[in-house]
N, C-alpha and C positions, 0 to 999 in steps of 0.2 A: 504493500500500500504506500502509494507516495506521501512527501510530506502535505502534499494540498490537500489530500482524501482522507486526515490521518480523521479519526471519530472525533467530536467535540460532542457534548451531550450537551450543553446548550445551544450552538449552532441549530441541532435538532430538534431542539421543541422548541427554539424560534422558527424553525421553516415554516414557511405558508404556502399551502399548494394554491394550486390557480382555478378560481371558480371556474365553471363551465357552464354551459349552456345545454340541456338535452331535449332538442325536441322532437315528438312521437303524433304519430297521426293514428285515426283509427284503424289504415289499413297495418300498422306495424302491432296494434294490438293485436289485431286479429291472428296474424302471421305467428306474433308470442303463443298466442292460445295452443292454435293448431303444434306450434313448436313443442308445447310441456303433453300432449296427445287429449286436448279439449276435441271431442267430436270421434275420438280415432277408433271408439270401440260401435258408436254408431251416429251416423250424420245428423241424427235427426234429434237426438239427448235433449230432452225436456229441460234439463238443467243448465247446461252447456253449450245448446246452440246462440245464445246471446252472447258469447266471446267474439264468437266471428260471423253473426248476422243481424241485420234488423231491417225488420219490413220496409220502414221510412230509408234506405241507404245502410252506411255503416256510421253515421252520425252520433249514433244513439246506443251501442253497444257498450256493453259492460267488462269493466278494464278486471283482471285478475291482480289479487295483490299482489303475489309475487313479481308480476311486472314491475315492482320497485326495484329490484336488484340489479337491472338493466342502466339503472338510474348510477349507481354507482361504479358500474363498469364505465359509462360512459367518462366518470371521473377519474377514471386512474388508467385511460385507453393509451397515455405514453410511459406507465411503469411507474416504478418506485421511486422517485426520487429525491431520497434523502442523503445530506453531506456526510459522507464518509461511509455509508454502509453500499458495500460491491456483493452482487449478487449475480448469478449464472441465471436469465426466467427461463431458464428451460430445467430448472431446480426448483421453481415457482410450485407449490402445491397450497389450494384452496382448501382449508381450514374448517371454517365455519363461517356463517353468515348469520347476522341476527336484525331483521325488519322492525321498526314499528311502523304504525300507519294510524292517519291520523283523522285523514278523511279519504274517502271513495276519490278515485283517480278521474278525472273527463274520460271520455273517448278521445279526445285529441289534447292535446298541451304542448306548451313550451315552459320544459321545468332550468329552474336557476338553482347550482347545485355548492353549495359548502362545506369545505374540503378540511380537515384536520387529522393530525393524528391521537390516536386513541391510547395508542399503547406500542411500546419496544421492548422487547424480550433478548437480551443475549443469552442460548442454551448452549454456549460453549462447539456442540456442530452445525448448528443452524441460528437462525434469526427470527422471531417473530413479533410480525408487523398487524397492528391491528388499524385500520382505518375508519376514517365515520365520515359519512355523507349525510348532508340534510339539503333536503328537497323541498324548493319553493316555485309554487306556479307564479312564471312570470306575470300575469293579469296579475290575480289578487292579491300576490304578495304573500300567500298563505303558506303556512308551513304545513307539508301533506304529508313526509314522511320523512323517517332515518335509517338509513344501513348502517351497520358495522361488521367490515370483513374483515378477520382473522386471517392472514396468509403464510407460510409456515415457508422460509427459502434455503431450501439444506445447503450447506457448506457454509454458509454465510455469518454464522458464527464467532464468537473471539472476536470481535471489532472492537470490543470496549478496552482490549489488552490492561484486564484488571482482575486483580483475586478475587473482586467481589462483584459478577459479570453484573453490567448494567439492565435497570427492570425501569421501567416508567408505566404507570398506567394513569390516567385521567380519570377513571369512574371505580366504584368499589369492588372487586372482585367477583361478590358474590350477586352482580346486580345482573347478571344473564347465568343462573347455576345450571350445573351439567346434571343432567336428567337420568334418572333410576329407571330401567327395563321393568314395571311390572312382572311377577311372575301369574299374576292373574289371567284366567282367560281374556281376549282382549273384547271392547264393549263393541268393535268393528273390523272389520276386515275389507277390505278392495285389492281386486289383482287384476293387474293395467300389462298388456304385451307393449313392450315398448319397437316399434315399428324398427325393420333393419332401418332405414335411411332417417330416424328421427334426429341423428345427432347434426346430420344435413339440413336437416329444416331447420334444427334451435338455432343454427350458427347463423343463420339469416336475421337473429334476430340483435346482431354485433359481433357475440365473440369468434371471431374467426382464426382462434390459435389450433395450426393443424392437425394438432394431436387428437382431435374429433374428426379429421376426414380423410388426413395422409394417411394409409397405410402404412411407408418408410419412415415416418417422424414417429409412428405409435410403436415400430421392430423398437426403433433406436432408443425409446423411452422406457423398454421392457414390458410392453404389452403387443400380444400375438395377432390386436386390429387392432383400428381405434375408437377407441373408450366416449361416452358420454359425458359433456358438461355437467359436471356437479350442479349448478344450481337449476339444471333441466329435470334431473331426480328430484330435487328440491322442490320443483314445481308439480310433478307427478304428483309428490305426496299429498301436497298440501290441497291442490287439487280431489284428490281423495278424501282428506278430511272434510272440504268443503262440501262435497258430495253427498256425504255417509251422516257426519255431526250436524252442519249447519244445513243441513235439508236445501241445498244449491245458492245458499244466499252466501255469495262472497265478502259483503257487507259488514258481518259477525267478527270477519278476523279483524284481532287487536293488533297481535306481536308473534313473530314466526321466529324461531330459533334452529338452526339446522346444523348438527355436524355429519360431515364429509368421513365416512368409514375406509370405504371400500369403491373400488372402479367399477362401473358398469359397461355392460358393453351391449349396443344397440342390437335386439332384436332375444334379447333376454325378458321375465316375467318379472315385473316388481309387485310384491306383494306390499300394504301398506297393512300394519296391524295398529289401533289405535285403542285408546287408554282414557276413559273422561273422568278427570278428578276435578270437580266444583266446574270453574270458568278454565280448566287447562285441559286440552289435549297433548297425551305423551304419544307420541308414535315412535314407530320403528322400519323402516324399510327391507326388505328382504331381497335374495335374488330367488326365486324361486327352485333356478336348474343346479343353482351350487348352494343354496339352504346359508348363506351370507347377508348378513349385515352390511348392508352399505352407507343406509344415510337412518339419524336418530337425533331428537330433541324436539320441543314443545310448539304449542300455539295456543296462545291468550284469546280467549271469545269475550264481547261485549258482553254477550247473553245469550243465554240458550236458544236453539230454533224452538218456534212454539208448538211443532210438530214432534218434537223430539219425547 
């Protein structure tokens, strides 16, 4: 590391990243939907075909919450850049993801997005970088939501060249806690095939890192094809819950917490098993053909469906 690059730990929690702009139309909603498999088990889903249709046009269609997360890729679409921490992003591995929301999304926006960091972790062989986006629609000035992604950058580690590796976090530890598996039966069940070409459709929806469609990028990365974006299982799921708990009202979701287990590979069965304790649903995601855990953690409901 040269002497320009050397770590300063205040340098780094003065850095300011650069606001951004994201803006989405209803045809990009829709394309999301279709992206996380809204519609894919049948066209016609009473609960689901208003992601990507509406009699009046596509005006008037109803935005999935996860479509926040898009929100935050948007803000970190040229990398990490922070003074003095060097990182290989092809070492890059998505963590966890934690949403809140705060009002229902438009069909179309132009969101204004605020960039900090959240947290730095030196684990001695890796790095980990916790970011936070808050999302404002440009009209009203409204704050509609916040991401916070966890991203885990192996080798990247040791940058604080200190006995007592440097930790910063901005919020309290236990204000996103890590989620206990029920050994209960679960209060729900959904099992979604995830379509061979789905990982082709999500990536139309931004992230186009090849490791979802190169075959030779996914050899080189040690996977035998390539794998599905994390926050696309992420959308499965919660999708599911939206399904099964909230009786198709997307509306219900408060706060989405999601860790990243295991690799998926398109054209696999994800089972979603789910858990209702008071306002929280636990899930857990499965592969079906390898009995694997891939993705696990919460979602906050305003209130119960009244169906429920």
């Amino acid at each position: 590391m040269s002497e320009s690059s050397q770590f300063d730990a205040d340098r780094v929690l003065a850095h300011k990243f650069p606001e951004t702009t994201y803006v989405y139309s209803e045809r990009d909603a829709a394309v999301y939907a279709l992206g996380i498999g809204a519609c894919g088990r049948d066209a016609i889903d009473k609960d689901e075909l208003k992601y990507v249709y509406h009699e009046n046009g596509q005006q008037f269609i109803k935005v999935l919450p996860t479509f926040a997360a898009l929100f935050s890729l948007g803000s970190l679409s040229t990398g990490l850049d922070l003074p003095g921490l060097q990182y290989d992003p092809r070492l890059l591995l998505h963590g966890q993801q934690y949403i809140e929301i705060y009002k229902p999304f438009p069909s179309s926006a132009s969101m204004h997005n605020k960039v900090s960091l959240a947290g730095l972790h030196d684990k001695g062989k890796a790095a980990i970088v916790e970011i936070e986006t808050k999302s404002y629609e440009k009209e009203s000035g409204e704050l509609l939501c916040m991401n916070r992604s966890t991203v885990y950058l192996r080798g990247a580690g040791g940058f604080s060249n200190s006995t007592s590796p440097f930790s910063y976090s901005n919020y309290p530890s236990n204000q996103v806690p890590a989620v206990k598996i029920p050994k209960t039966r679960p209060f729900a069940v959904y099992e979604d095939v995830i379509q061979p070409s789905q990982a082709l459709l999500y990536r139309l929806s931004g992230d186009y890192n090849p490791l979802h469609s190169d075959p030779m990028v996914a050899t080189v990365a040690g996977f035998s094809r390539p794998i599905l974006h994390g926050l696309c299982s992420l959308g499965f799921a919660v999708r599911a819950i939206i399904k099964c708990i909230c009786r198709g009202d997307p509306s219900i979701i408060k706060t989405i917490s999601g860790r990243f287990l295991l690799h998926v590979y398109p054209g696999e069965t994800l089972i979603t098993e789910m858990w209702l304790e008071g306002l929280r649903v636990i899930y857990q995601a499965k592969i079906k053909e390898r009995n694997r855990a891939v993705l696990s953690g919460f979602v906050d409901l305003h209130h119960l469906a009244s169906s429920l």
